[in-house]
N, C-alpha and C positions, 0 to 999 in steps of 0.2 A: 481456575487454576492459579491465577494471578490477575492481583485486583490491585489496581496505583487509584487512590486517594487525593487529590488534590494535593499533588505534589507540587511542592516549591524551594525552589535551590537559588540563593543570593551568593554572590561574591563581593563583598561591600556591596555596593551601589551598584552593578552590575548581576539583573533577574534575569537569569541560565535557564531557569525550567521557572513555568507562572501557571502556578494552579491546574497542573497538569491529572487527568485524569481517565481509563481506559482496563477495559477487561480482557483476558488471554483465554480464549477457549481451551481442552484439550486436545491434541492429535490434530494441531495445524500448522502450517509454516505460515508464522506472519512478517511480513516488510513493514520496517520502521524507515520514513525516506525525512529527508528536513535538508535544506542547503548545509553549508559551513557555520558553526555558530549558533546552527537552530536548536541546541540542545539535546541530542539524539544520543552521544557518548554520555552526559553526564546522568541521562535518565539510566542507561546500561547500567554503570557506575555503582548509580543508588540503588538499583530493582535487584544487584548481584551482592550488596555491601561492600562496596570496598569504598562509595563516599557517604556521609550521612546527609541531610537533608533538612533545609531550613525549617520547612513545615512539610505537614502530609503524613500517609504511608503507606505502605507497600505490603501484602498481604501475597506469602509463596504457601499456596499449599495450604492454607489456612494460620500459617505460622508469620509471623508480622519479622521484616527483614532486621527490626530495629529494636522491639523486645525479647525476640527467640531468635537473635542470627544463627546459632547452630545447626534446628534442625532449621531454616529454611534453607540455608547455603548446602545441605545434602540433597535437595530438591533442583539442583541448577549445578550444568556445567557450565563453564563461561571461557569464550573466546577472546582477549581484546583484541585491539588493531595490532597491536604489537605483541605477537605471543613471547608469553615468558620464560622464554626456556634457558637452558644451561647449557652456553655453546660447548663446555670442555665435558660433558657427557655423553654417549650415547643415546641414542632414543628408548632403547633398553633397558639404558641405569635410569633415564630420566621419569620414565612412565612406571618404573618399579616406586623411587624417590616419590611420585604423586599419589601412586596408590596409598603408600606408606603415611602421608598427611591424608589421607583420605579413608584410613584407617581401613579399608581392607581384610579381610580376613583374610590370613597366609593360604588357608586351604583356597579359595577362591581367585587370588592375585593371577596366581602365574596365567593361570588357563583362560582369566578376564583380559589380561595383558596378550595373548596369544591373538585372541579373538579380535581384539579391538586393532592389533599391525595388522591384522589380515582385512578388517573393515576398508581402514582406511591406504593399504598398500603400500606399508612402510617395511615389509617384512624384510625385504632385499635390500635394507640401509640402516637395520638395527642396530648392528656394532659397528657404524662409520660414525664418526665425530658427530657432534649437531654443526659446530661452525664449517664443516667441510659439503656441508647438504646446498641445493639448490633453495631458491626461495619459496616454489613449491612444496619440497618434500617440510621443509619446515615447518609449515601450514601445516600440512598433515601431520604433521610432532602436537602442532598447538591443539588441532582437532582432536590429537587421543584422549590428551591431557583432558580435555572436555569433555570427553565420552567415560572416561576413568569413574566406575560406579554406576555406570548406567543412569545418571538422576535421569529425571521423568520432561525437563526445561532444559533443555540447549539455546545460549545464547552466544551469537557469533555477529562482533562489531567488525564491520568489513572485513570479510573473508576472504575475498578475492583480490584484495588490494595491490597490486605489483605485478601480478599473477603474468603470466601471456595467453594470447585465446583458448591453447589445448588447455592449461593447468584451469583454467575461468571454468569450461567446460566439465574438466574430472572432479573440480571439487563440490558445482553445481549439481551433478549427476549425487556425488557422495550423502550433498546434503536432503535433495527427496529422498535417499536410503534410510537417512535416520528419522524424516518423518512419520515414519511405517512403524517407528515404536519410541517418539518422542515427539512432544513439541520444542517448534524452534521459531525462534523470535532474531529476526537479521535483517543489520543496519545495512545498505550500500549505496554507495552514489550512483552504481550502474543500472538504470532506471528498467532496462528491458531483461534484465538478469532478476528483480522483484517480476515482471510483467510474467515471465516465462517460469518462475519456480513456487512462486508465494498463493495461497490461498488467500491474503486478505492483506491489505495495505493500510497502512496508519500514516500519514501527513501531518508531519510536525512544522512551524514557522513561529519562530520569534518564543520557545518554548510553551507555545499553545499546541493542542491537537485540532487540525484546524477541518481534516478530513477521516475519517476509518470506515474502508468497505471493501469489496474484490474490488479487482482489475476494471471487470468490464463492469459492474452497477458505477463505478466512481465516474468512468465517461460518462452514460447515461445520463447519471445526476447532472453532472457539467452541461449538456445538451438539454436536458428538460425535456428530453422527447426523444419516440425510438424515430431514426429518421435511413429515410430509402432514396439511395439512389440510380436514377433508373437511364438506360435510352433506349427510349421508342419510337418504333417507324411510324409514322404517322402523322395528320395534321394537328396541327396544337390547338385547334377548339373543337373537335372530337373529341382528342386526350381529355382536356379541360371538363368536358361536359362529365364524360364515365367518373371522373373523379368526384364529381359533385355531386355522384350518385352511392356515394360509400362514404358510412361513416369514422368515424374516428379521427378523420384528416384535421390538420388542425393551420396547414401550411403547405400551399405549391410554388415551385417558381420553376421556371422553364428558360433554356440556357440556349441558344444553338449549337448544335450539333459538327464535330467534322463528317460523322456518317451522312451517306446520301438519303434523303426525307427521311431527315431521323432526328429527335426532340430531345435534348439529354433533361432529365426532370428531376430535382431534388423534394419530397415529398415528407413531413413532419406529420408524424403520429401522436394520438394518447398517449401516455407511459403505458405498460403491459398490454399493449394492442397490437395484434399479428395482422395483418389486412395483403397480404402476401399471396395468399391463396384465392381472395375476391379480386384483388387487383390481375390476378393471374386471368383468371377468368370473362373476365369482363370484357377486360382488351383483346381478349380472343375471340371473343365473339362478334367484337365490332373489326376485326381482322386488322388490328396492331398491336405486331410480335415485339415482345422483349429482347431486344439486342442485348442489353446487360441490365442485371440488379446486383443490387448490394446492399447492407446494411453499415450504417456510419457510423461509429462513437466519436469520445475526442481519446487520444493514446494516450499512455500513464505519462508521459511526455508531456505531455499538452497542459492537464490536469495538472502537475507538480508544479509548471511556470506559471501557471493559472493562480496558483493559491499560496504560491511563496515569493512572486515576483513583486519587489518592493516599491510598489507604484505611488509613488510620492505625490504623481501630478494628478494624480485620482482624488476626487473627494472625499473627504472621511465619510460621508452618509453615505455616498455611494458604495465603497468600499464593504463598509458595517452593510448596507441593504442586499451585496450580492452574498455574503455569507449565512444572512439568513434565511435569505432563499435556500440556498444548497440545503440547510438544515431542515427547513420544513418543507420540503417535498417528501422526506418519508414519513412525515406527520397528516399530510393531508393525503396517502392512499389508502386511505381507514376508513375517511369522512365519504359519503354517498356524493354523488354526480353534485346533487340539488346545493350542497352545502357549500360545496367547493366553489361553483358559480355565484354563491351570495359573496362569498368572503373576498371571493379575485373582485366581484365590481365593488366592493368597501375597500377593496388595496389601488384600485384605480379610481373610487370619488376621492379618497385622501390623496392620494398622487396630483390627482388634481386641482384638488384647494390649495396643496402646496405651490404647484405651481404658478394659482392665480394669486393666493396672496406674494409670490417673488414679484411676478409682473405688478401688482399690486403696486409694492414698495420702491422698486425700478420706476413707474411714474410718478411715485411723492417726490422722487429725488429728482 
């Protein structure tokens, strides 16, 4: 539905978006998240036409935003942060005035115009001024203007921006509504507002896309492993024993506990290994009960400071070596057991010759 190209946006000597590049499925809500500066509004910008673009391109619908802007811009509503409206109009004149650039068919307007106040619940502030509306009902002015034509792409640069918790709420609920018969692609700072509405997250820093998956594969990846945590009644070298009779464990550690003889145990799995139901098992039959289980990611929280937080005092190899990680772990769930085991002990003899040629060099000096 929408395909960006190695996009890249300069402003003199200042690179906004670098070789930016990423696909939009149909009939999804995807989260665009990046700090301030990450380039997140200008990519909006270019993927709606309203900025052009140093290199790259942007493909809506199959129609390229930058050789066919006409029809692709019939393919996309667009929201910005600042919706554009006409304070001395009604919401009435003003969504008539967009159909009217949106060229509309008369027999179609009014009744499209009806339907979309009643979507979005503007109906009860139609003929009230726009500058006399709440900050909310505004929103919802910008929201029609976007929905005006039905295109098939909704895009909405922080929606909820100023909002208060109820308005956050009504217009969140709004936007799953339009999901059900549009894709929609939304920027927001409010991290747990993507965690709770978005189908899929896109991680932008420094105008790279640095991350794109759901909510929960992104922890996962971040963690490397599904991980359990447990407390059990019991002595910890029984526990210890049943554990080391089930596979897929890759890591245990054992905490004490406040409960009385009871082991709190954080337990690291395979990726795509359930061990829930042996683990269940097992300790039952050596008679220690599960007080609590859980299963742990890292939160889209966690993840967003993880991969945009500008660690300076980090090593650049280090830095560059955990990003490749992230990337090839969904490269290596293809490769058989056997393979995966050769290449991990070739990442850790080179790990290691690195290290002895540093100590190496460290004695010459």
């Amino acid at each position: 539905m929408i395909e960006v190209r190695e996009l890249v946006k300069k402003y003199g000597e200042h690179l906004a978006v670098d070789h930016l590049s990423f696909q939009v499925e149909k009939g999804q809500i995807y989260g665009f998240l990046g700090p301030n500066g990450a380039g997140k509004s200008t990519t909006m910008n270019i993927m709606t036409g309203y900025l052009s673009a140093t290199e790259g391109e942007v493909i809506i619908n199959g129609y390229s935003i930058f050789d066919e802007p006409e029809k692709a811009k019939k393919c996309i509503g667009y929201l910005p942060e600042q919706p554009p409206l006409y304070m001395d109009m009604t919401p009435l004149e003003y969504l008539n005035f967009v159909a009217e650039l949106k060229k509309i068919p008369n027999k179609e307007k009014d009744q499209m115009i009806a339907d979309i106040m009643k979507l979005v619940k503007i109906v009860d502030v139609k003929d009230r001024l726009i500058k006399n509306l709440s900050k909310g009902y505004k929103q919802r002015v910008g929201l029609a203007q976007a929905i005006i034509g039905y295109p098939e792409i909704i895009i909405l640069d922080e929606p909820t921006v100023g909002l208060d918790p109820k308005q956050i709420i009504e217009i969140r609920d709004l936007i799953k509504t339009l999901s059900e018969k549009h894709t929609v692609i939304l920027s927001s700072h409010i991290l747990s507002e993507i965690s709770a509405i978005c189908d899929y997250v896109m991680i932008i820093s420094h105008g790279k896309l640095v991350a794109s998956d759901t909510p929960d594969n992104l922890g996962k990846l971040m963690l490397g492993a599904n991980v359990l945590e447990m407390t059990i009644k019991g002595q910890k070298d029984i526990i210890n024993q049943i554990f080391a009779e089930i596979e897929g464990i890759k890591e245990i550690e054992f905490h004490d506990s406040a409960e009385k003889d009871c082991m709190n145990v954080i337990v690291k799995c395979a990726e795509n290994v359930d061990i829930r139901e042996e683990i269940f098992y097992k300790l039952s039959d050596k008679k220690c009960p599960i007080m609590m289980m859980k299963t742990s990611n890292m939160s889209l929280e966690e993840v967003f400071l993880e991969l945009t937080t500008d660690t300076t005092s980090v090593k650049p190899e280090k830095k560059i070596g955990f990003f490749k990680k992230l990337n090839k772990k969904k490269e290596l769930e293809d490769q058989s057991e056997e393979e995966q085991m050769i290449e991990e002990d070739l990442e850790e003899k080179s790990e290691s010759e690195v290290v002895e040629k540093e100590n190496e060099d460290e004695g010459n000096l």
